[in-house]
NUSE-266313 format. One line per 10 residues: number of its first residue (from 0); their letters; for each residue x, y, z of N, C-alpha, C. Coordinates in pm, whole numbers. Atoms other than C-alpha are relative to their C-alpha. Layout:
BEGIN
NUM = A = X:Y:Z:X:Y:Z:X:Y:Z  ...;
REM end
This chain:
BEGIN
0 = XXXXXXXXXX = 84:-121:0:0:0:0:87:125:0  -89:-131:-6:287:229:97:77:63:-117  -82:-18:144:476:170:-200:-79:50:-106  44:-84:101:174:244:-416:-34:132:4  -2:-146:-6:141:541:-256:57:100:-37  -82:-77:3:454:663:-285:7:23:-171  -16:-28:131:443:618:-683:-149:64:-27  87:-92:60:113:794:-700:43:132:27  -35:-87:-31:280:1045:-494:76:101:-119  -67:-42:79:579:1076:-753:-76:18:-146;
10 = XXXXXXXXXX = 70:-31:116:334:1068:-1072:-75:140:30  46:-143:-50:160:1372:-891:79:99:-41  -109:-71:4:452:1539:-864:110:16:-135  -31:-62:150:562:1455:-1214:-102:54:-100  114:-82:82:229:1616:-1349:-104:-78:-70  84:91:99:33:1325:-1426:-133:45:42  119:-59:-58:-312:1438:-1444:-81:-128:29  86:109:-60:-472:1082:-1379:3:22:162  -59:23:-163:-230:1062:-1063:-103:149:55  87:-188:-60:-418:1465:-985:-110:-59:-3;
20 = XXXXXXXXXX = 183:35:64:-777:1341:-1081:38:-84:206  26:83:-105:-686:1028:-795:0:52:96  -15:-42:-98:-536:1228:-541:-129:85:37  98:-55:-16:-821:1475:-553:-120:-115:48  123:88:-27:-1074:1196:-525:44:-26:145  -8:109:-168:-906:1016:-235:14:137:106  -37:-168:-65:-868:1431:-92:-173:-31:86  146:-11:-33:-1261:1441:-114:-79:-58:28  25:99:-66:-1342:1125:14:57:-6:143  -43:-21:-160:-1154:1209:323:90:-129:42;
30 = XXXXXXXXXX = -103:140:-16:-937:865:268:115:76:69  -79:-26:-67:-658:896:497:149:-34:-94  -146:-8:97:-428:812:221:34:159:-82  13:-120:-11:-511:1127:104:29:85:39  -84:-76:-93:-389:1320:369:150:-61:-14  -173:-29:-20:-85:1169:399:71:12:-138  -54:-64:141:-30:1219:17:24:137:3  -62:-162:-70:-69:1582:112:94:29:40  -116:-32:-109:190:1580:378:111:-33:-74  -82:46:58:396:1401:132:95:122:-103;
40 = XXXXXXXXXX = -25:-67:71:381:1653:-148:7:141:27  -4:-119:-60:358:1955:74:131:115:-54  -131:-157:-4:701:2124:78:26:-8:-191  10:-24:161:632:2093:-357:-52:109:2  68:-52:43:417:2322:-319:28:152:8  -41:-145:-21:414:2702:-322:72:82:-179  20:-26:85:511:2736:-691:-72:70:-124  137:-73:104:195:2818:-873:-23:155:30  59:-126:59:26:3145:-974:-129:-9:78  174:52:-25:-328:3102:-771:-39:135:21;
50 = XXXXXXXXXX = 123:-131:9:-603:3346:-875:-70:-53:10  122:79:-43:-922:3313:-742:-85:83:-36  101:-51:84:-1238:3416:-921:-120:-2:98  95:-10:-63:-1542:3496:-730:-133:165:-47  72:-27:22:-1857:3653:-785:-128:-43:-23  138:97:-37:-2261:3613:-789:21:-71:-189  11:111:124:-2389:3345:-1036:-50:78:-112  59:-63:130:-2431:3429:-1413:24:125:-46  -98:-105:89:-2187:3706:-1459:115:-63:-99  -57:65:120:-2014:3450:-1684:153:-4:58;
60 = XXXXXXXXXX = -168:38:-78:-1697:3358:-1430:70:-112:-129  -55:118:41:-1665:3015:-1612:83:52:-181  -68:-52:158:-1615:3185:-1998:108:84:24  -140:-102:-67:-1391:3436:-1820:85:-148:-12  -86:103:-40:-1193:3135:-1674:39:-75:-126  -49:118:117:-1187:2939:-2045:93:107:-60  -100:-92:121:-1057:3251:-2230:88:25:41  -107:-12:-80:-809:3304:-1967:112:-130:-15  -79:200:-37:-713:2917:-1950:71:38:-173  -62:-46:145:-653:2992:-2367:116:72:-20;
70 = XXXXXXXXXX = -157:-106:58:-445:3268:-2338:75:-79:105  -128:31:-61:-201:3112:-2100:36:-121:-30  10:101:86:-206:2792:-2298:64:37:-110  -86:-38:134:-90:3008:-2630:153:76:65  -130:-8:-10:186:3094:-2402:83:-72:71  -104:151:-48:291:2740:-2317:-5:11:196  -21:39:-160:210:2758:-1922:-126:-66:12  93:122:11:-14:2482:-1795:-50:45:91  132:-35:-60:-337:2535:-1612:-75:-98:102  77:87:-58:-511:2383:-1331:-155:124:34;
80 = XXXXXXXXXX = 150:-81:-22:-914:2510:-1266:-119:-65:79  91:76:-67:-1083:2430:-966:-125:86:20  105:-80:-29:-1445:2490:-940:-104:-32:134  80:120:-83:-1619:2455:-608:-135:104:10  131:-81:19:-1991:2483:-662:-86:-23:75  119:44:-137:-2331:2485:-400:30:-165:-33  34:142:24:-2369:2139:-311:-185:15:-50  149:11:42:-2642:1988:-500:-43:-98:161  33:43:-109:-2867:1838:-182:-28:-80:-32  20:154:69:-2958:1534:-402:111:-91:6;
90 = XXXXXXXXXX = -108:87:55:-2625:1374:-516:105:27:117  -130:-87:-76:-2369:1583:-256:99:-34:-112  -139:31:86:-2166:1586:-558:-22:158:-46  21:-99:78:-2109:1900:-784:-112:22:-97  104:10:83:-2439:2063:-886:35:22:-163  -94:-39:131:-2240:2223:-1198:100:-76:-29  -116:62:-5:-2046:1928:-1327:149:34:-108  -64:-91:121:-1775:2001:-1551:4:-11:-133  19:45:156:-1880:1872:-1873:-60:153:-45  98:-107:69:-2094:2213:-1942:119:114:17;
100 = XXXXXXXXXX = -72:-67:64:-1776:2411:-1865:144:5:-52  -123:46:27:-1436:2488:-2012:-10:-147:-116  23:96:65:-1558:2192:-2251:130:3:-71  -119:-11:89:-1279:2349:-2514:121:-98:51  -47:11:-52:-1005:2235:-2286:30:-135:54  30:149:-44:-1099:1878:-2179:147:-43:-40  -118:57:35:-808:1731:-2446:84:21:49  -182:-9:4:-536:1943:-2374:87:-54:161  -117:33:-112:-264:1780:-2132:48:96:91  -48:-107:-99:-186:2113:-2002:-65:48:83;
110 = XXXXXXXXXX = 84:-75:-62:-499:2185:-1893:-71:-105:124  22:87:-108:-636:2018:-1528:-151:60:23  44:-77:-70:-968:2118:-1454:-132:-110:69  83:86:-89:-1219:1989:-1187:-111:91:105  129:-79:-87:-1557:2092:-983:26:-82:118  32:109:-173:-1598:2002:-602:-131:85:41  150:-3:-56:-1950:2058:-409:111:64:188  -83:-62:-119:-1842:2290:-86:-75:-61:96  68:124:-122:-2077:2043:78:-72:72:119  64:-67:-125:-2199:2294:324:73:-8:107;
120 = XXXXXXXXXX = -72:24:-118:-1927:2260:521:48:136:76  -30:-86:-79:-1844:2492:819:67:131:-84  -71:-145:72:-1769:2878:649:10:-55:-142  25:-14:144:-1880:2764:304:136:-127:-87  -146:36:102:-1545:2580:231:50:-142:93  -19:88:-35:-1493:2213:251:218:-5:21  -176:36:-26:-1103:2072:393:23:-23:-155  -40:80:80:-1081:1926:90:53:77:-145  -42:-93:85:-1119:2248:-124:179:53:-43  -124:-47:-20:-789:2371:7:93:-118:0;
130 = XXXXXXXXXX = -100:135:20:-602:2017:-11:-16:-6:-199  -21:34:201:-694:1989:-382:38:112:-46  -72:-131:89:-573:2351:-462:142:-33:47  -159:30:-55:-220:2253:-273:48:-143:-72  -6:87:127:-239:1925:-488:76:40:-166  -51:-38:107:-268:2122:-823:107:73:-40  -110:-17:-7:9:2307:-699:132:-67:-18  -111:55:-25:248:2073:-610:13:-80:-170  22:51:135:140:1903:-991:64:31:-64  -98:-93:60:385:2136:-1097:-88:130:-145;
140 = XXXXXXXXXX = 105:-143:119:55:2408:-1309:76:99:5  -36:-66:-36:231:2666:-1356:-88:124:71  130:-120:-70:-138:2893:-1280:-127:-113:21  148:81:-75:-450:2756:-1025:-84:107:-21  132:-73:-8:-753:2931:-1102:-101:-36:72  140:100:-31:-1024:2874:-846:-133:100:-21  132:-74:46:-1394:2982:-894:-88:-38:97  82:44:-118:-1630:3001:-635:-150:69:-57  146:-99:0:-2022:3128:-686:-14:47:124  6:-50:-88:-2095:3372:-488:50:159:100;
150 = XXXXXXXXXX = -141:-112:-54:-1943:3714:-284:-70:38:161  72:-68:-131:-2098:3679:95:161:-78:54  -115:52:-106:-1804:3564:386:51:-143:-55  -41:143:114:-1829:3151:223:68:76:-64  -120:10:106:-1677:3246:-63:104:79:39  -113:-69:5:-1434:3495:39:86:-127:64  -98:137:-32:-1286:3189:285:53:-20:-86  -79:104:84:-1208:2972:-46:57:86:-40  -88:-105:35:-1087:3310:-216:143:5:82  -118:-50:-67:-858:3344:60:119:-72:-32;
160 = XXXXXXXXXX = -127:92:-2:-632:3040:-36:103:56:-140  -57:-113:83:-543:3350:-357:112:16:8  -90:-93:-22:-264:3493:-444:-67:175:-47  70:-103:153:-492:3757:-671:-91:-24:47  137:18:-58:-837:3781:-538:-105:125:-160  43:-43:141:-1055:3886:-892:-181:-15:77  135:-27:19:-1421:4025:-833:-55:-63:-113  146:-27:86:-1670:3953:-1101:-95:18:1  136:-47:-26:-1945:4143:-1165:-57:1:-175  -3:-57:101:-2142:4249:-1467:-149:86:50;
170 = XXXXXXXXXX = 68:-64:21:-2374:4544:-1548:-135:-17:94  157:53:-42:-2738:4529:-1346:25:-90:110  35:57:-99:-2653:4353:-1072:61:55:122  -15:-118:-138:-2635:4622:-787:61:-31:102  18:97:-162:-2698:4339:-470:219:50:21  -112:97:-19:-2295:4307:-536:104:142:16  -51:-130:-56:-2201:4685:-510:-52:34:117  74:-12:-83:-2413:4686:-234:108:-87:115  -95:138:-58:-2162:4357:-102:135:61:59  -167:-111:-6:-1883:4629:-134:24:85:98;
180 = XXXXXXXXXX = 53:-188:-38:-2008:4954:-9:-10:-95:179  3:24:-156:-2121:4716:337:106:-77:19  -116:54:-33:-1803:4563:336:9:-154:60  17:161:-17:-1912:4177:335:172:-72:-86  -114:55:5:-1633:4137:162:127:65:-32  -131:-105:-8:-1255:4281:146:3:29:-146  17:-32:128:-1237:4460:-136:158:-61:-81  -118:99:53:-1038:4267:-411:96:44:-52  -158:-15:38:-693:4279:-599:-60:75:-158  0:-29:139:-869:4340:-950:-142:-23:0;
190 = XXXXXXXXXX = 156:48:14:-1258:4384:-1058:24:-8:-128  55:87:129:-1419:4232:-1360:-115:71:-19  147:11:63:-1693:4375:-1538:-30:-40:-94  -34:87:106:-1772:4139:-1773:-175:25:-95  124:-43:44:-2088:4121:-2054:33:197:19  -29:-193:-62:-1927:4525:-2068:-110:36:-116  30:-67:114:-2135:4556:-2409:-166:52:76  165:-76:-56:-2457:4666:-2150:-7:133:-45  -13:-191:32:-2525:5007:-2192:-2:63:149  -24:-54:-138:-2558:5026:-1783:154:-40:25;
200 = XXXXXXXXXX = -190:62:-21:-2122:4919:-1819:31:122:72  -101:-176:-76:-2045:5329:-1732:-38:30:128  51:-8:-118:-2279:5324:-1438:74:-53:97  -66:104:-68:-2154:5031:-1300:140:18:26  -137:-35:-16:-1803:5133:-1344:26:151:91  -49:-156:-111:-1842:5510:-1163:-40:-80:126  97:31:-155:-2076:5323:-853:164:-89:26  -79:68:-53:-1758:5066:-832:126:107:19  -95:-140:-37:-1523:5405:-840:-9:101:106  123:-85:-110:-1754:5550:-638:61:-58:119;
210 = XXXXXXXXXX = 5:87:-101:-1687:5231:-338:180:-7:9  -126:37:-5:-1285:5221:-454:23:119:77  -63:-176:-33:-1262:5634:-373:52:-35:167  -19:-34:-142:-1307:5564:-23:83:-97:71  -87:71:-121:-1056:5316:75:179:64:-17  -110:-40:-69:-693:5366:161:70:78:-221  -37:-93:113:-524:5610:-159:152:-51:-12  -83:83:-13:-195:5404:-92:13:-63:-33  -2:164:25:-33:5107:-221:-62:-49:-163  19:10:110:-219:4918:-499:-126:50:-64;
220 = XXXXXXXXXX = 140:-61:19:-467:5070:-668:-106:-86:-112  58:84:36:-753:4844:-773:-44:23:-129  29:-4:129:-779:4810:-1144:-176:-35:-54  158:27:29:-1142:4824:-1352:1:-74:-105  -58:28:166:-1125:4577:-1631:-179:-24:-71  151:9:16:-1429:4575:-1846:44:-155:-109  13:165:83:-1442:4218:-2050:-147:-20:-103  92:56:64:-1653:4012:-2302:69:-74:-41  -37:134:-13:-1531:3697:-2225:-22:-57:-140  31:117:139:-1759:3507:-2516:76:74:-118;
230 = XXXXXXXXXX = -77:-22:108:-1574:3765:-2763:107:-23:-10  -127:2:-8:-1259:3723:-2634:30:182:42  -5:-136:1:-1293:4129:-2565:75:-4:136  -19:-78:-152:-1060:4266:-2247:82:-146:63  -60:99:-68:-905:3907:-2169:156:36:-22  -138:-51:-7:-513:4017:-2264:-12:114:131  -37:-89:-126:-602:4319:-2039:3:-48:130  2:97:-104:-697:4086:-1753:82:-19:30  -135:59:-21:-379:3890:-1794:82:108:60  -85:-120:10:-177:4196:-1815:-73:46:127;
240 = XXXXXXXXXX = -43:23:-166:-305:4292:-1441:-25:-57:96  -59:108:-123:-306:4007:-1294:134:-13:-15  -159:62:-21:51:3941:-1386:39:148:62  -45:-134:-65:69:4358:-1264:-6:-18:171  42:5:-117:-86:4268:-937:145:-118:67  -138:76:-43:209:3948:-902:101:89:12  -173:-65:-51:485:4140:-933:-29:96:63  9:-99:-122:364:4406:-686:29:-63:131  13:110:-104:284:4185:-444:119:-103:46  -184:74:11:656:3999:-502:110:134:30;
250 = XXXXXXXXXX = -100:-115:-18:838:4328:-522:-67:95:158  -2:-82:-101:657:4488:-222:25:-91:161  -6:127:-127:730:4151:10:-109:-8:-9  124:48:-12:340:4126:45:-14:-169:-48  -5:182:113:324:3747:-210:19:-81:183  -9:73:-122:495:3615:129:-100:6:144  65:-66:-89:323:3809:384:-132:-78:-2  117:70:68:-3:3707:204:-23:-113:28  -17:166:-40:64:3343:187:1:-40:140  -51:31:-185:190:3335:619:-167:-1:-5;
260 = XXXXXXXXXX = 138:-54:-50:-200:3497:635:-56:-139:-44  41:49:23:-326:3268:425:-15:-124:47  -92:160:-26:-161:2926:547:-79:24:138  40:4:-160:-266:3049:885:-142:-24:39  194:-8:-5:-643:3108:821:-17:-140:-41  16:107:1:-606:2772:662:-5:-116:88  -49:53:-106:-476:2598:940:-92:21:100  155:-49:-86:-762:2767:1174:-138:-73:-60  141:43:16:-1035:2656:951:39:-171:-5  5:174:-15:-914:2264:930:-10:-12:142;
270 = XXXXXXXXXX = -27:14:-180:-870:2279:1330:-184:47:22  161:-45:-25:-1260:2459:1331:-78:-73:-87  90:114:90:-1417:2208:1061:21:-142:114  -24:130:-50:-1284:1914:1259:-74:17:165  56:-32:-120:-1346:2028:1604:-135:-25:10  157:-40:14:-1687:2131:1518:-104:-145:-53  52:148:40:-1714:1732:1357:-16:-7:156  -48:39:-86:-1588:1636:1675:-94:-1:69  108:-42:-76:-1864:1795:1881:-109:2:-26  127:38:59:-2133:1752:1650:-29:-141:59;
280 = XXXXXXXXXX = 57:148:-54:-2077:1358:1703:-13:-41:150  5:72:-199:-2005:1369:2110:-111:70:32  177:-62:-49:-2368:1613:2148:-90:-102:-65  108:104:31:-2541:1337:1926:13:-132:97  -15:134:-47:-2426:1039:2128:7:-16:168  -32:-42:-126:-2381:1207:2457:-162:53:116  99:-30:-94:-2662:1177:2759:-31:175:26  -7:-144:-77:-2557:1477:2919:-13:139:-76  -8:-115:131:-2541:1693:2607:-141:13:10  133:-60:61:-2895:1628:2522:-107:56:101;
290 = XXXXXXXXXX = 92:-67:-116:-3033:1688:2901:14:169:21  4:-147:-31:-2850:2031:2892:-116:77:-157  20:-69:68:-2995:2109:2556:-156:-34:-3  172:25:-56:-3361:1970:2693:-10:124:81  20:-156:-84:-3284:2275:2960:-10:134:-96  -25:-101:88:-3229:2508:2680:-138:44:-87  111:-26:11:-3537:2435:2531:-104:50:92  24:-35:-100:-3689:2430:2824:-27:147:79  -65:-150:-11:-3587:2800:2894:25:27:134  -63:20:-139:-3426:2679:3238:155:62:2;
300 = XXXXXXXXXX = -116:-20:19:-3083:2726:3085:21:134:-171  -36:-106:128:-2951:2982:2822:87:-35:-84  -25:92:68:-2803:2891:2540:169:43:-33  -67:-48:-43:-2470:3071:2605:37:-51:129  -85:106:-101:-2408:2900:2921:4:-127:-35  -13:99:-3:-2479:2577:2817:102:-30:-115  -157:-4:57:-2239:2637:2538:136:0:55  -167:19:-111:-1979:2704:2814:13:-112:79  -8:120:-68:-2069:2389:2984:51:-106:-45  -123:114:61:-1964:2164:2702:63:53:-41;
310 = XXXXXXXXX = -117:1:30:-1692:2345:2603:100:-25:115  -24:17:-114:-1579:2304:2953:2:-155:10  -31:177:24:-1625:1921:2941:129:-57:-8  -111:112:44:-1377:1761:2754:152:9:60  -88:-6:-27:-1121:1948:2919:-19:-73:185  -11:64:-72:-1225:1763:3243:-8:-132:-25  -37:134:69:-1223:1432:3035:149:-61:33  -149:29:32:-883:1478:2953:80:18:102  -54:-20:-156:-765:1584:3305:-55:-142:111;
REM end
């Protein structure tokens, strides 16, 4: 078993995309081979380019993401594209599988791309998300694109595992300047307005100038790119600053800085997904759990102390 591990390990690591496809599976199955394939290929990783795409559904992320995957394809660097989409509540698999996008792309060898279902797991973002983006890393891609639906706190999490954090918006859909202005989410590295051929494109572009005015006048200043993905319209400009936003971010030390943040928040949310298993299964199986949370109903107990009561527990277990 060890030994086949270790050669799926090394096919990983020499870029085989079967060996990527497996590891991902046995990632999202939660197989424990899995993990320690992780741990294996870990210090590979840190190489890649990872931009992360986010925005609400049906501003056309995924055609963004193909014409993007194209151009860095006509300049010979290889592509991985993870998409993690609502879980469907039927299958718990990916409601959006990936046959409908990126179709172009399927053949080419250079190109890796794969959907996961965020499963509803604790802050929108399954363990498994962030193990299969450190995967396509270590695969040796030279750029991870991930794509999340969405722009409330969930998605920013998976965003966060970024080097490049990319808005998308397009024309008419307000809710998401609205997302800005109340500060649900940090405002990003680069916006997208994509579908620019609206005729509300100029609006949309002062109201998002409007929300940039007021943050810090320092540092990098958040680019407006207008796009039309299905034409191919505005995708070179894209490229051109995202690769502006890398080398800032490399030349101002930030890239590192970034990453410590990132690695760390990562590290917090596997320790708060697990935990939170942990305690889900000892309140289902546990007497005493369900008498305090009979008091709670009850309205004997409050639901704030009895929270402090089992968190208080286990540490007299373990003592």
């Amino acid at each position: 078993m060890v030994e086949a591990q270790k050669t799926l390990a090394e096919r990983l690591l020499a870029g085989d995309k079967r060996a990527l496809a497996r590891a991902i599976s046995l990632v999202e199955n939660d197989e424990p081979e899995g993990w320690e394939l992780v741990r294996e290929v870990y210090p590979h990783t840190g190489g890649a380019a990872v931009f992360g795409f986010t925005g609400p559904p049906g501003v056309g992320k995924s055609t963004l993401l193909a014409a993007l995957t194209k151009l860095e394809r006509e300049r010979e660097r290889t592509v991985a594209v993870l998409s993690v989409d609502p879980s469907s509540p039927f299958t718990r698999g990916a409601l959006l599988g990936d046959r409908i996008r990126l179709s172009d792309h399927f053949l080419d060898p250079g190109v890796f791309i794969r959907s996961m279902a965020n499963r509803g797991a604790l802050g929108g973002l399954s363990e498994a998300t962030l193990q299969a983006a450190l995967l396509m890393d270590a695969s040796g891609r030279d750029v991870v694109l991930l794509e999340t639906v969405g722009v409330g706190q969930a998605e920013v999490d998976i965003i966060d595992h970024a080097d490049t954090v990319v808005l998308v918006l397009m024309p008419g859909s307000g809710d998401s300047i609205q997302a800005l202005k109340a500060g649900v989410m940090e405002i990003p590295d680069v916006i997208v307005v994509n579908k620019a051929d609206h005729p509300l494109t100029d609006t949309m572009v002062r109201e998002i100038k409007g929300v940039l005015a007021l943050g810090p006048r320092e540092g990098w200043q958040v680019p407006i790119v207008k796009t039309e993905a299905v034409r191919d319209q505005g995708v070179h400009e894209l490229a051109e600053k995202l690769a502006e936003h890398r080398a800032y971010i490399q030349a101002e030390g930030t890239l590192s800085a970034r990453r410590r943040r990132n690695l760390m928040n990562e590290v917090l949310a596997i320790a708060t997904f697990r935990m939170r298993r942990e305690l889900e299964a000892s309140v289902r199986e546990d007497p005493e759990v369900k008498q305090l949370l009979d008091r709670v109903v009850t309205r004997e107990l409050d639901p704030a102390s009895a929270a402090s009561t089992i968190l208080e527990r286990p540490h007299q277990e373990h003592g």
